[in-house]
C-alpha positions, 0 to 999 in steps of 0.5 A, a space after each residue: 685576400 683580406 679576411 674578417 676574422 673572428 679569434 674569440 672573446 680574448 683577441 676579438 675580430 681581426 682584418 687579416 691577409 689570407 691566401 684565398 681557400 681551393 677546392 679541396 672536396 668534390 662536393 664544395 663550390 669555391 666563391 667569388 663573393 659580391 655582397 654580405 649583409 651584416 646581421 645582428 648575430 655578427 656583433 652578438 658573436 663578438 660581444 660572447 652572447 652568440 656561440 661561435 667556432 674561433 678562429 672563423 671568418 664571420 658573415 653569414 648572408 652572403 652571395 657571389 659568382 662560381 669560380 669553381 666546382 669540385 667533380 661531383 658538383 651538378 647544380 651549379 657552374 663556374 660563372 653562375 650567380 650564387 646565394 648561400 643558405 649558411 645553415 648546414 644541415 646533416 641530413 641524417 637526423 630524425 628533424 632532417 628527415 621529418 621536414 624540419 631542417 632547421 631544427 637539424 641536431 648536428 646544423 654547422 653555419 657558415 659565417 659562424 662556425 665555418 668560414 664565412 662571407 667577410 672575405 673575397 672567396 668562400 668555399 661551400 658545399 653544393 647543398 648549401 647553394 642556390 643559383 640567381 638570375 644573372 641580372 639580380 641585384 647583388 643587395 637583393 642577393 644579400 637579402 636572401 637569407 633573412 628574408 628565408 628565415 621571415 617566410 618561415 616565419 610567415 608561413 607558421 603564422 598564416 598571415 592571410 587575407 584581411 587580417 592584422 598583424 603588429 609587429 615589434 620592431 622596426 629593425 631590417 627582420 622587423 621591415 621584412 615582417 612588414 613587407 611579407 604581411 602585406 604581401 600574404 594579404 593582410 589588411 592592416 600592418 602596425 608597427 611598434 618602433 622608438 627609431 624615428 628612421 626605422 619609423 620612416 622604413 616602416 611606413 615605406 614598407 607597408 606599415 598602415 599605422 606606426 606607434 612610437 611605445 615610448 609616447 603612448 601605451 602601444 598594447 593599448 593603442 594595438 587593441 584600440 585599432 584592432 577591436 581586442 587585438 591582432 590576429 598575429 604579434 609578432 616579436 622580433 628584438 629578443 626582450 622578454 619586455 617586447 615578448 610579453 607586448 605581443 602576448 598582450 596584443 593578441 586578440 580571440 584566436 590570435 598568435 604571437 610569434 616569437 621570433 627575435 631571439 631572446 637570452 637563454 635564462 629569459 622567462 615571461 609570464 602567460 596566462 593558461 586562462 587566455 590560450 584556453 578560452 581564447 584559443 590564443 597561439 605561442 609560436 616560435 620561428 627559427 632560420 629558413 626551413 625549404 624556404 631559400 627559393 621563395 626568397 630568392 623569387 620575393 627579391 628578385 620581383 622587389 616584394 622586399 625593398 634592399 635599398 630602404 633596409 641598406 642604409 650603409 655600405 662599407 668594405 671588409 677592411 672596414 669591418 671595424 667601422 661597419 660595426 661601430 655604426 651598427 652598434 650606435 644605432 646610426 644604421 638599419 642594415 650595413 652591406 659589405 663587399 670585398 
């Protein structure tokens, strides 16, 4: 099988010919994979700016059909329609007990220290597999784990009804931000985006009112329309410029929710006076916590729309190009297949 192989900063990624993978271990399941979804976290493993375990097979949203199941397997049989929940969890750690797995001390991910989705098989262990309707779109299916993790996100915010939410971002976790606010009830959506295409995506996916931050000041026109600010900003590109834009929209009692994944050594300036006497919130969101069913339930009713996020389709041995066009910004989400 032809394989997306990622052999570190030095040699970088690699398409190679590789024998596909068996069952060796009575807990694993053995993947005919249909569809994954590249993530911004694939180009940030080949640039050094996300750790990895080289040499691995990179594509971590991934989903496809049981070809095998070791003895122990319950959950699932050959033939059934999978997705993956890549981020493996140790079960043992106080987080894993204590309903934060996604926070787990000893998590390993598939696609980024195990073997991954850029491949025709894959194998994972039962844990990690979660069974989809047979007539679920294989794009919706590749959809699943972002949409996970924004549910998360989602629900630590309290998005509910009437209430108004600016999100930062346009990029496929910012139009999933979109969709699900609308969907938790929230009465008026603003996005802030550059991209004239992502603009468009917003609009389609539900955004009432999208600014462009290089035309106009963007924390002034959200305070404007919101009378003082939103009751929930949300920041997903990972710039501690974009970070301190959400902790300015923010009106009395609001929260700004930090979701895009900043550099390790970033750092913003907050004002202990606001979160006091404004009762404003900081929260962070990290990965899919017990939230792969309610994904799989949102994309299969369409509550997130995969043929607006997928502009582009390429093959694994296309690999290369795929991240070209995600890098030069000609995309909002690349799907690939085998």
């Amino acid at each position: 099988m032809i394989a997306a192989v990622f052999h570190g900063l030095k040699d970088g990624l690699k398409l190679e010919d590789r024998p596909a993978p068996e069952v060796k271990r009575p807990e694993e399941v053995l993947i005919e994979v249909k569809a994954c979804g590249l993530c911004g976290t694939d180009p940030a493993i080949l640039e050094g700016r996300h750790p990895s375990s080289p040499p691995v097979i990179l594509g971590h949203e991934y989903g496809g059909v049981v070809a095998d199941a070791g003895k122990d397997v319950s959950l699932v049989r050959p033939g059934d329609h999978v997705v993956v929940d890549p981020n493996i969890k140790c079960g043992q750690c106080r987080f894993c007990r204590s309903a934060k797995q996604n926070l787990c001390a000893n998590m390993r991910t598939l696609g980024i220290h195990l073997d991954g989705g850029f491949a025709q098989y894959n194998v994972s262990p039962q844990s990690a597999v979660h069974k989809v309707p047979e007539d679920m779109n294989w794009r919706d299916v590749a959809l699943v784990e972002p949409v996970s993790c924004v549910i998360n996100g989602v629900r630590r915010s309290g998005i509910g009804l009437g209430d108004s939410v600016a999100i930062v971002g346009a990029g496929p976790i910012g139009l999933i931000w979109a969709a699900l606010s609308k969907q938790a009830g929230a009465a008026k959506v603003i996005v802030s985006e550059t991209v004239p295409a992502r603009q468009e995506a917003a609009r389609k996916v539900g955004a009432d009112r999208v600014i462009d931050p290089t035309r106009i000041d963007v924390v002034q026109a959200v305070k404007a329309e919101t009378d003082g600010g939103v009751d929930v900003a949300v920041e997903v590109i990972g710039k501690p410029l974009t970070v301190q834009q959400a902790l300015q929209m923010i009106g009395f009692g609001g929260k700004a929710v930090l979701f895009g994944t900043c550099p390790e050594e970033a750092q913003v300036s907050l004002k202990p006076y606001d979160l006091v006497r404004r009762e404003k919130q900081v929260l962070g969101s990290f990965a899919a916590n017990f939230t792969f069913t309610p994904a799989i339930d949102a994309m299969y009713t369409k509550q997130v729309r995969s043929d607006i996020l997928f502009t582009h389709h390429f093959k694994v041995n296309e690999i290369h190009k795929a991240i070209e066009v995600h890098r030069a910004g000609e995309s909002i989400k690349v799907l690939i297949t085998p």
